[in-house]
C-alpha positions as CSV (number, residue, x, y, z in Angstrom):
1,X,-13.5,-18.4,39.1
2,X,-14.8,-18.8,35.5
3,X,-12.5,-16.5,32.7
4,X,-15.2,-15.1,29.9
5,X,-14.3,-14.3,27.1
6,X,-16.0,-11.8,24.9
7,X,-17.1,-12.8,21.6
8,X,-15.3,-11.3,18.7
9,X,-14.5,-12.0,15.3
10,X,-12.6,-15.0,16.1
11,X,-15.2,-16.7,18.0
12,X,-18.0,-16.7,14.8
13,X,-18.8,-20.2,12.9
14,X,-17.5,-23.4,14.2
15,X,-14.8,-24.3,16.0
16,X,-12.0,-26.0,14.2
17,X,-10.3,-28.8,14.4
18,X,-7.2,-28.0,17.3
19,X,-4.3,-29.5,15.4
20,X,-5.6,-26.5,12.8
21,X,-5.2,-23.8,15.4
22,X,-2.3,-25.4,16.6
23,X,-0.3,-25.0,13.3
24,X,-2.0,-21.6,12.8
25,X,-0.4,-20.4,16.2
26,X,3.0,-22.1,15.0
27,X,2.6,-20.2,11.9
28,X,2.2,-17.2,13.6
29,X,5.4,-17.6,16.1
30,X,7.3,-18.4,13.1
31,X,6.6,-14.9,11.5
32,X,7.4,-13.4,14.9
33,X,11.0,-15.8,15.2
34,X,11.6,-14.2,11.6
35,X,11.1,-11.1,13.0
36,X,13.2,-11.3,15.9
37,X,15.7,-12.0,13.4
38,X,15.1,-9.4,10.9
39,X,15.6,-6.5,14.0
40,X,19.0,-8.4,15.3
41,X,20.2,-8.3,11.5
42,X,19.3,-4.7,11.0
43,X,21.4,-3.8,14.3
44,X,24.5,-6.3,13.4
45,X,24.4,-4.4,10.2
46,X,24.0,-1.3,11.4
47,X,27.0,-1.5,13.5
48,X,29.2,-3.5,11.7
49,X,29.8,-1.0,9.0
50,X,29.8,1.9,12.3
51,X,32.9,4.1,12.0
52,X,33.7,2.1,8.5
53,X,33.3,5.1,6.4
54,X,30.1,3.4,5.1
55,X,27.8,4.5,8.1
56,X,25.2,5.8,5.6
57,X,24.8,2.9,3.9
58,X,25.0,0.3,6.6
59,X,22.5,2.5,8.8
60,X,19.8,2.4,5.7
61,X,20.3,-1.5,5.5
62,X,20.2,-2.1,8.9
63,X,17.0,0.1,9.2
64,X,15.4,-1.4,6.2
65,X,16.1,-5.0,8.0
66,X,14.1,-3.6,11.5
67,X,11.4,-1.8,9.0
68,X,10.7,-5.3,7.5
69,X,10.6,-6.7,10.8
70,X,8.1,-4.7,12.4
71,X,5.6,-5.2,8.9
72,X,6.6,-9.0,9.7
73,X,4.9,-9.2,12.7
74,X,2.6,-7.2,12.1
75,X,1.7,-9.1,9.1
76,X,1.8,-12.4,11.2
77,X,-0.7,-11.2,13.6
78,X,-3.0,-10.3,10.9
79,X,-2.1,-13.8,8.5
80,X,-3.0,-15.5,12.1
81,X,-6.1,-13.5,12.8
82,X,-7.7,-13.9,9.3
83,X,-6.9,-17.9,8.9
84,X,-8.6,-18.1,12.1
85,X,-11.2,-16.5,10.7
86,X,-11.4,-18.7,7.9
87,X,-11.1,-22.2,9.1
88,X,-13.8,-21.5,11.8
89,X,-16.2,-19.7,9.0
90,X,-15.1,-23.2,7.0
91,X,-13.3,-21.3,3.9
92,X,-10.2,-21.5,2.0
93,X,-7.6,-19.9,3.7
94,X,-6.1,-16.3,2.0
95,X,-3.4,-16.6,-0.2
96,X,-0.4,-14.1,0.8
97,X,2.2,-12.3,-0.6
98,X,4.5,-11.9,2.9
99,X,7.1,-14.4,0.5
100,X,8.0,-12.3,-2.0
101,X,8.2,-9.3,-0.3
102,X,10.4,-10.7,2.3
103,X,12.5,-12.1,-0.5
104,X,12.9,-9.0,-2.2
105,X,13.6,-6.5,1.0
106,X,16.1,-9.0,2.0
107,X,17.6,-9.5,-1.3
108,X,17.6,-6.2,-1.6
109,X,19.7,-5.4,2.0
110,X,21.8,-8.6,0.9
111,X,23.1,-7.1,-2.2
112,X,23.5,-3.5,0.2
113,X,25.7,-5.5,2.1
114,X,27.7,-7.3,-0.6
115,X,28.6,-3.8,-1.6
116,X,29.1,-2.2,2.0
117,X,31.8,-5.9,2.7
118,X,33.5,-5.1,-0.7
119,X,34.1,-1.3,-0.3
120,X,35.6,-1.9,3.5
């Protein structure tokens, strides 16, 4: 039996070249591995500083840590979906700014947890 699929926005234009959508599926597992990480550091932080007199702050970087995960991969589904997009409509890919916000969130948590590790 023959699977159909329905065509969608991902199906217009031409298709690309496969080692394109290959890296652009890499791409995307990548943002979800960074994910991944992002929730197991929010709940390693959460808990470490647990019953440390510090809960408050160590629950707000370990949420901040899962928050950022779960706008990573939603972010990598829709950085996948669009450069799909693109390359079979034949234009530049977007630019994004997933970078510098990942930079500065975890920066951000980093320095949270400096502080937390000093006043234990």
């Amino acid at each position: 039996m023959r699977v159909r699929s329905r065509p969608g926005r991902t199906e217009a234009g031409t298709e690309p070249d496969y080692r394109f959508s290959l890296a652009n599926e890499r791409t995307f597992l990548a943002y979800v591995r960074t994910a991944l990480a992002l929730d197991a550091g929010g709940l390693a932080v959460a808990h470490l500083f647990d019953g440390a007199g510090t809960e408050r702050l160590g629950q707000a970087a370990g949420a901040g840590l899962i928050a950022l995960g779960v706008l990573v991969a939603v972010a990598g589904y829709r950085r996948w979906r669009v450069n799909q997009h693109a390359m079979r409509m034949g234009r530049a890919l977007p630019r994004t700014s997933m970078g510098l916000v990942l930079t500065a969130v975890v920066g951000l948590v980093s320095a949270v947890a400096v502080a937390l590790v000093l006043a234990v």
